[in-house]
PAZAPA-4460 file (N, C-alpha, C; in steps of 0.05 Angstrom, whole numbers, plus 32768, in hexadecimal, padded with zeros to 4 digits):
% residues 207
    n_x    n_y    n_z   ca_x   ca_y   ca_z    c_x    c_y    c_z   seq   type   mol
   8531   85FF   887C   8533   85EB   8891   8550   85E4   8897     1      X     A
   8557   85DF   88AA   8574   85DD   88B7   857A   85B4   88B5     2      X     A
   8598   85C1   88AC   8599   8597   88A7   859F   8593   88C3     3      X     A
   8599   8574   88C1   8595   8566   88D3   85B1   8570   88E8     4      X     A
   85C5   856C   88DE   85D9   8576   88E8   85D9   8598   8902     5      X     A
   85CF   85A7   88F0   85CD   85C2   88F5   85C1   85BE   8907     6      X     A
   85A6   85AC   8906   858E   85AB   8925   8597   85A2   8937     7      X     A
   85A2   858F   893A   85B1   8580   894E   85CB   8599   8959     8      X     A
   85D8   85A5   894D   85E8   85B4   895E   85D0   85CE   8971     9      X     A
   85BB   85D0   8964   85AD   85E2   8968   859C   85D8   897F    10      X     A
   8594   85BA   8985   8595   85B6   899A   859E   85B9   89A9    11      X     A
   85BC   85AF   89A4   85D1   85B0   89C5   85D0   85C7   89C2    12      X     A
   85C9   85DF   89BD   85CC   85F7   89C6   85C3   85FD   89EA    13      X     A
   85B2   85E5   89E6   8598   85E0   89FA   85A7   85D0   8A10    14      X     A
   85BE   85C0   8A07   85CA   85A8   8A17   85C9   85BA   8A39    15      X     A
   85D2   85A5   8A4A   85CD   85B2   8A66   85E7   85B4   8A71    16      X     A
   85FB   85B5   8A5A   860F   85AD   8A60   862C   85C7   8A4E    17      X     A
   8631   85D9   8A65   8637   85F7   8A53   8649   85EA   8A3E    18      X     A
   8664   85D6   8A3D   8671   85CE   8A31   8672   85C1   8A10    19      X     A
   864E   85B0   8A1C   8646   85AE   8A0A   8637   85C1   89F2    20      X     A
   862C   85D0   8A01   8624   85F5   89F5   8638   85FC   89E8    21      X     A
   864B   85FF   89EF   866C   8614   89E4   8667   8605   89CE    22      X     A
   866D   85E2   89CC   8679   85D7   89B6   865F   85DF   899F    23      X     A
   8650   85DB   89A3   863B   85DD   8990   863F   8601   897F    24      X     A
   8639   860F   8995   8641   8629   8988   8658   862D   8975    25      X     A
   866C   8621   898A   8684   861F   8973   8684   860F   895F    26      X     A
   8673   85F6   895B   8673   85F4   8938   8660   8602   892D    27      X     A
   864C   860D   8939   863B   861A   8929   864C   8637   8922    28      X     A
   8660   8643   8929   866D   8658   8920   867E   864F   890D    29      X     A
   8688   863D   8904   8697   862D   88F4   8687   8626   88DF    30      X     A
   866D   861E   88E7   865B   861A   88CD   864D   862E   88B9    31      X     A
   864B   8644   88CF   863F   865F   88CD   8629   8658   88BB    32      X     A
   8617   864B   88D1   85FB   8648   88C9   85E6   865A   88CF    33      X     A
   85DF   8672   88BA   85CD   8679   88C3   85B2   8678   88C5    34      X     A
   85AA   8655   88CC   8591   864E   88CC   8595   8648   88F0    35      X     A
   85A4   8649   88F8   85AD   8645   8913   85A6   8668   8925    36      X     A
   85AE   867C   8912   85A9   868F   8922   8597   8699   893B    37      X     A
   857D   8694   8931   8565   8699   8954   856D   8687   8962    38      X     A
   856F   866A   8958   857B   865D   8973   8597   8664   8984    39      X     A
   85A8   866F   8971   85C8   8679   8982   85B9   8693   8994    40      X     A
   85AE   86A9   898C   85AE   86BB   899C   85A0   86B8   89B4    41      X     A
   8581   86A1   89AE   8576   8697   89C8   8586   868B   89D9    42      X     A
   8596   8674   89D1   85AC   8675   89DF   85BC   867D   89F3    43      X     A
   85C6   8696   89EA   85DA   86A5   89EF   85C7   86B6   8A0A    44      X     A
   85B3   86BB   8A04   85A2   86D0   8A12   85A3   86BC   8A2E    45      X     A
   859D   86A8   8A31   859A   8696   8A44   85B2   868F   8A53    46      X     A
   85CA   868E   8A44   85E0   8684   8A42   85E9   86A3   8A5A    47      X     A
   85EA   86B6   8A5D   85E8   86D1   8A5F   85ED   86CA   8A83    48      X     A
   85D6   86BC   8A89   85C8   86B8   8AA2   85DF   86A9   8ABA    49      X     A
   85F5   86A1   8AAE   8603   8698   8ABD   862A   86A0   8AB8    50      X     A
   862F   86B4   8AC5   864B   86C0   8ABB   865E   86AF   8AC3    51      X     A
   8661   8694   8ACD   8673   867E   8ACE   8677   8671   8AAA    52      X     A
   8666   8676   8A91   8663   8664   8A7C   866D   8682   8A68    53      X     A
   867C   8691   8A6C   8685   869F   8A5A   8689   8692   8A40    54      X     A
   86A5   8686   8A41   86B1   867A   8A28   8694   8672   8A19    55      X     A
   867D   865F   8A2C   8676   8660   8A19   865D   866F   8A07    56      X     A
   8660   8687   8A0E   864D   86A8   8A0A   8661   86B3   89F8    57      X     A
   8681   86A8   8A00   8689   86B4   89E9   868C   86A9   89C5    58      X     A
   8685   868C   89CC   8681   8679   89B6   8667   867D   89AB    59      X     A
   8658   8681   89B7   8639   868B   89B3   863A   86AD   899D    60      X     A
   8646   86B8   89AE   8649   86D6   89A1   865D   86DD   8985    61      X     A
   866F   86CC   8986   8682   86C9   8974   8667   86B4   895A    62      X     A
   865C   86A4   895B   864B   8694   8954   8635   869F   8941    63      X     A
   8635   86B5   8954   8617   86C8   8943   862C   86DA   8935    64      X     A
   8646   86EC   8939   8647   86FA   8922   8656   86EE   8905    65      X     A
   8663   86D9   8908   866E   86C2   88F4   8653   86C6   88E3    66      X     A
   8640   86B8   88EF   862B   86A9   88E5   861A   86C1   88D4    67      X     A
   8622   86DB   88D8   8614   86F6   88CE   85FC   86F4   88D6    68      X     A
   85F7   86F8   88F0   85E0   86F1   88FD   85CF   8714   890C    69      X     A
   85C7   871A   88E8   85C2   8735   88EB   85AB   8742   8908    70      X     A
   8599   872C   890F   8586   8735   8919   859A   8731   893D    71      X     A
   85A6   8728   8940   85B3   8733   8960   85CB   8745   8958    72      X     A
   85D0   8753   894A   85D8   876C   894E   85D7   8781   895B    73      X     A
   85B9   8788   896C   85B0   879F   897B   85B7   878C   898D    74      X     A
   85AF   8777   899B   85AC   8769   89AB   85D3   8768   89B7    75      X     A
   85E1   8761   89A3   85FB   8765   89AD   8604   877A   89A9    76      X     A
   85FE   878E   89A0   8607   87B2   89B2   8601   87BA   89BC    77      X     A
   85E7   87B2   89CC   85DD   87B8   89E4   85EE   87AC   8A05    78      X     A
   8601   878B   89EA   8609   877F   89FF   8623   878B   8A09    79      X     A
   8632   8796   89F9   8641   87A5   89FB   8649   87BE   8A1A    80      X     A
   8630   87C5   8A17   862E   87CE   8A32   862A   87C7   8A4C    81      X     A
   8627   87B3   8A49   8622   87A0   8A67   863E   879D   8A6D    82      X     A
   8647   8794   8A90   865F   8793   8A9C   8668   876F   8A9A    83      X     A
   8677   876B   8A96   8687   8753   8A98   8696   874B   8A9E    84      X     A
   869D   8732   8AAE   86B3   8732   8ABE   86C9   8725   8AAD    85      X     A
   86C8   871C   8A9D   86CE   8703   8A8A   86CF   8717   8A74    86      X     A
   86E4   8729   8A73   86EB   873A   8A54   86E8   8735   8A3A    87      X     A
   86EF   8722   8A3E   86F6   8714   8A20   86D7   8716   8A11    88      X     A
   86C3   870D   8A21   86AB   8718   8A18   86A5   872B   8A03    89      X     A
   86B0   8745   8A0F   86AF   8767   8A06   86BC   8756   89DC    90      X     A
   86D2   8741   89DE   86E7   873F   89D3   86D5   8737   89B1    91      X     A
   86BC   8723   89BD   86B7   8712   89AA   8693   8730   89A5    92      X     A
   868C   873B   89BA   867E   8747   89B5   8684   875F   898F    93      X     A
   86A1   876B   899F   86A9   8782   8987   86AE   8775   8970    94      X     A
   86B8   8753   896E   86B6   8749   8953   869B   873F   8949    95      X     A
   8686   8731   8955   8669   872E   8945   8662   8751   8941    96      X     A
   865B   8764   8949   8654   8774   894A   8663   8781   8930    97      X     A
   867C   878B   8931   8686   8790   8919   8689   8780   8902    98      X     A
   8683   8765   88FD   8679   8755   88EB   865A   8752   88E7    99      X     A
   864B   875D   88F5   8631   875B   88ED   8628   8778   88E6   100      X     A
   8638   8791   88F0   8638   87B1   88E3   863A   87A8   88C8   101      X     A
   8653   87A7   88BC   8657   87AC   88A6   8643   8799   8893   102      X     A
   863D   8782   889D   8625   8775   8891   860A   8786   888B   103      X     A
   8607   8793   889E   85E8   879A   889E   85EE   87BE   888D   104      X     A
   8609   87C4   8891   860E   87E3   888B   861F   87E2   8874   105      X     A
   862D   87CB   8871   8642   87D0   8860   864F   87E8   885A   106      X     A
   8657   87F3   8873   8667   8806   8881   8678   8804   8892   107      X     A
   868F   880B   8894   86A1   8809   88B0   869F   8826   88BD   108      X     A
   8692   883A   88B6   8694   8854   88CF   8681   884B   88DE   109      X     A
   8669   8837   88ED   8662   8836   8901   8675   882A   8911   110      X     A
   867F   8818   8908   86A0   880C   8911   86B9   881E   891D   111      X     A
   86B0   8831   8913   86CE   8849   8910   86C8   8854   892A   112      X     A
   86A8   885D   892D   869E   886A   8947   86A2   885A   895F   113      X     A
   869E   8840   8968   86B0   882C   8973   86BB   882B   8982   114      X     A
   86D7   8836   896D   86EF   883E   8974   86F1   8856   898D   115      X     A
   86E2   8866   8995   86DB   887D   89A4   86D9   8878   89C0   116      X     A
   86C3   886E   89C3   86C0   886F   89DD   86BA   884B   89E3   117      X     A
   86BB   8838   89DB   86BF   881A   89DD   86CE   880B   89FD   118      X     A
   86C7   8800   8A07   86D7   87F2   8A11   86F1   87DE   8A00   119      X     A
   870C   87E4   8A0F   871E   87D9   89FF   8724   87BF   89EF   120      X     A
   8718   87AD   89FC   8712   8789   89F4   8701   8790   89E8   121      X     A
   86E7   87A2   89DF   86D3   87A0   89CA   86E8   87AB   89B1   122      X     A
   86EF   87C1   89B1   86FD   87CC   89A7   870E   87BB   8992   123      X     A
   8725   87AA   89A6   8734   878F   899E   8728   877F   898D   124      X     A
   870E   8775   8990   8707   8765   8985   86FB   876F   896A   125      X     A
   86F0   8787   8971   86E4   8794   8950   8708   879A   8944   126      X     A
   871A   879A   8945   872D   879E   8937   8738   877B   892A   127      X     A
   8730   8772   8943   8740   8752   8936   8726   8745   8919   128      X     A
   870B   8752   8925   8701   874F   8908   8706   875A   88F0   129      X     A
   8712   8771   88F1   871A   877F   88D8   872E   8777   88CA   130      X     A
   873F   8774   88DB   875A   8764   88D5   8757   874B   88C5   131      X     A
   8748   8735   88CE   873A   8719   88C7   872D   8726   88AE   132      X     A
   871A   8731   88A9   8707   872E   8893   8718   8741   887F   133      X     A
   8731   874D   8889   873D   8751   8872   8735   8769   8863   134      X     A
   8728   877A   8872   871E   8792   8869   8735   87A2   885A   135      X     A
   8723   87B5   8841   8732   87CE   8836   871E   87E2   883D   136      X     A
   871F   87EE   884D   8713   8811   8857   871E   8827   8841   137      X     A
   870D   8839   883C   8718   884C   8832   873A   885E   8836   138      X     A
   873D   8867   8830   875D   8874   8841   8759   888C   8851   139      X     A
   8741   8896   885B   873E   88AA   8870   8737   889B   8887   140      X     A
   872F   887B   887C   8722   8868   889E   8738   885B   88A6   141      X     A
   874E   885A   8894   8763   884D   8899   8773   885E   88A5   142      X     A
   877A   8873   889F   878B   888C   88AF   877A   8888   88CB   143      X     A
   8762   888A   88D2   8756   888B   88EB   8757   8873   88F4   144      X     A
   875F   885B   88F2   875D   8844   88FF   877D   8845   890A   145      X     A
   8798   8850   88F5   87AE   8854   88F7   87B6   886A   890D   146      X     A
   87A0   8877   8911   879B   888F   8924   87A3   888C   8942   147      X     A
   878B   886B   894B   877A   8868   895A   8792   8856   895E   148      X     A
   879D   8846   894E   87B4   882A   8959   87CD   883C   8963   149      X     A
   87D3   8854   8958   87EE   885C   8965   87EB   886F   8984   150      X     A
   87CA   8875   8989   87C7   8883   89A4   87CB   886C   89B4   151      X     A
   87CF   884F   89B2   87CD   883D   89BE   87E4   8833   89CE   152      X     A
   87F0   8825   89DE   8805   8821   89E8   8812   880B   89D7   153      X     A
   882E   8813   89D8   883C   8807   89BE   883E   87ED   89C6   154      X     A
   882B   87E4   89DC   882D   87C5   89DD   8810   87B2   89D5   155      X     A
   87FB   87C5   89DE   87EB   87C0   89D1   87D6   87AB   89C1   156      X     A
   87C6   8795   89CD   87C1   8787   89B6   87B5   8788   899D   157      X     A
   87A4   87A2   899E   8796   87B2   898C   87A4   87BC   8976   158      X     A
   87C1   87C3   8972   87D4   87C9   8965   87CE   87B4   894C   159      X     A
   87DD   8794   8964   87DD   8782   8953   87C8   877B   893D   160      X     A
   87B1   8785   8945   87A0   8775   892C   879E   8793   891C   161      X     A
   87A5   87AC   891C   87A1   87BF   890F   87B7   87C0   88FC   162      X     A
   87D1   87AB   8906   87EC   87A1   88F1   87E2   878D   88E5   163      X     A
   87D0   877F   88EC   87C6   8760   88DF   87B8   8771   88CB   164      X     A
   87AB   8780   88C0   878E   8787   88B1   879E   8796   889E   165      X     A
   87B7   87A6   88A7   87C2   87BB   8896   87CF   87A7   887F   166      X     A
   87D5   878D   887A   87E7   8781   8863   87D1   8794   884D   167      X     A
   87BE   8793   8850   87A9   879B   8839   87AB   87BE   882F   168      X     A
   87B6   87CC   883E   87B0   87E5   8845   87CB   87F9   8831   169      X     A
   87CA   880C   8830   87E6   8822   881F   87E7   8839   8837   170      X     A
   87F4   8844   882B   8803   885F   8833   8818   885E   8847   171      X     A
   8829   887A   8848   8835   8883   8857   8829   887E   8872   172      X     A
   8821   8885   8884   8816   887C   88A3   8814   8865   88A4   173      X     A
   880A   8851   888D   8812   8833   8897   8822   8823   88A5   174      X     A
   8831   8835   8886   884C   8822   8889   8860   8829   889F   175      X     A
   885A   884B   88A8   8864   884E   88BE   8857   883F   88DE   176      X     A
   883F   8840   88DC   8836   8831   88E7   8841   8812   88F2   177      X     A
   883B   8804   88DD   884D   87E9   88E1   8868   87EB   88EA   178      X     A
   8876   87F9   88E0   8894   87FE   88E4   8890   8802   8902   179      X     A
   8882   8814   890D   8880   881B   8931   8877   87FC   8943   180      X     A
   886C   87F3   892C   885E   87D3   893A   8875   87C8   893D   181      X     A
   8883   87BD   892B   88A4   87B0   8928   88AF   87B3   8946   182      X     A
   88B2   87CF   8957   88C0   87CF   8965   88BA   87D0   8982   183      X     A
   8898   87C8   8981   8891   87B9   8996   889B   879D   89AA   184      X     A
   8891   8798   89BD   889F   8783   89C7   888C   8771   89C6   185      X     A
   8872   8774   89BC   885C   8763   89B5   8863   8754   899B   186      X     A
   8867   873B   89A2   8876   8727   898E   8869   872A   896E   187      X     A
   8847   8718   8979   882F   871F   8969   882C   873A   8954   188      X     A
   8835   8752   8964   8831   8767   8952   8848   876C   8941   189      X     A
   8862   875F   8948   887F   8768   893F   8876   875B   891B   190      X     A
   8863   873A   8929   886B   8720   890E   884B   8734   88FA   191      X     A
   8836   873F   890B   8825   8749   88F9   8831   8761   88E1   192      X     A
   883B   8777   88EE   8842   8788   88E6   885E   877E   88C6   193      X     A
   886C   876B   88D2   8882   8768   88BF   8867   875F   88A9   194      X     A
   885C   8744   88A7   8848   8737   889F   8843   874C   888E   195      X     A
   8837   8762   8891   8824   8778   888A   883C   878E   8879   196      X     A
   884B   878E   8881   8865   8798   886E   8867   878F   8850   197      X     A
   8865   8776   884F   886B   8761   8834   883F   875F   8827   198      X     A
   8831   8769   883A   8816   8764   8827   880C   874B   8830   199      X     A
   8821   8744   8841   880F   872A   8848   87FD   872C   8859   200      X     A
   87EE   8717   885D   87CB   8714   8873   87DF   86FA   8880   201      X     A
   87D6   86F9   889B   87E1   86E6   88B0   87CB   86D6   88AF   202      X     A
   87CD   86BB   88BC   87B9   86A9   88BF   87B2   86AF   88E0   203      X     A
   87A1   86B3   88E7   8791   86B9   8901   877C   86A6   8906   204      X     A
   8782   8693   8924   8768   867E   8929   875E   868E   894C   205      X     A
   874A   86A3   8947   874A   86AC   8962   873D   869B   8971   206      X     A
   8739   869B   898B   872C   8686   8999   870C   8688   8990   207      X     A
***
């Protein structure tokens, strides 16, 4: 049973009022309740119906994969493929999605595949999760993630979180890697990459 607390945000899910919707989502991704889950994705499904309330579809979506909200998983790779005008969408799609893969697969090569043929903001976003949760991949997924960040343009925001994830990471291609980040003009990726030099993890509050 969901505390009293948890129901009441789970109401305003319902509020008539999108603002009020966002905020609720957004503590429920903060709380990462997952007794909240069928209500976030009903939500979200409804929420869907009107492409003026993005932000808050993306608080919704970001909401369910925090929350490891295994059962909309199909539901948001299917979403994946729908058109949006409002990108950032694609953004929060590739991070629940790649936070609820590795949940249900405890695998990163469906993640890796992704990488292929993805829209770029999904893409972005499944990397800023990796980065965040602080992943260690084997060293043949890491050469291919290192692959995939240097086909990229050296400005890139996708770079940056593939410099954010590497503090964790070894080898030669890394470190060359980062070193190529350094001499970007993307501020973000210059401070990730040094960051990632020394082993350090950056503190990251995405929207």
């Amino acid at each position: 049973m969901a505390s009293p607390d948890i129901s009441q945000l789970i109401e305003q899910l319902n509020h008539k009022s999108s603002p009020k919707r966002r905020a609720a989502a957004k503590k429920l991704r903060k709380l990462k309740a997952k007794e909240a889950c069928p209500a976030l994705l009903a939500a979200l499904q409804n929420e869907l119906n009107d492409k003026r309330t993005w932000e808050t579809q993306y608080q919704m979506i970001m909401a369910l994969g925090e929350s490891g909200c295994i059962e909309s998983l199909d539901f948001l790779t299917q979403l994946a493929e729908r058109d949006f005008e409002a990108t950032m969408i694609y953004v929060a799609i590739g991070d629940a999605v790649t936070r609820l893969t590795l949940i249900n697969n405890n695998n990163i090569q469906p993640i890796l595949k992704m990488l292929v043929n993805s829209r770029p903001m999904f893409i972005d976003g499944a990397l800023r999760a990796i980065a965040i949760l602080k992943l260690q991949p084997k060293q043949s997924d890491i050469e291919k993630i290192i692959h995939y960040g240097l086909a990229l343009d050296a400005d890139d925001n996708s770079r940056t979180w593939i410099a954010a994830a590497a503090a964790g990471w070894n080898g030669d291609s890394v470190t060359e890697y980062l070193h190529e980040c350094i001499k970007s003009n993307n501020q973000q990726m210059q401070r990730a990459a040094k960051a990632a030099l020394k082993n350090k993890y950056l503190k990251w509050s995405p929207l």
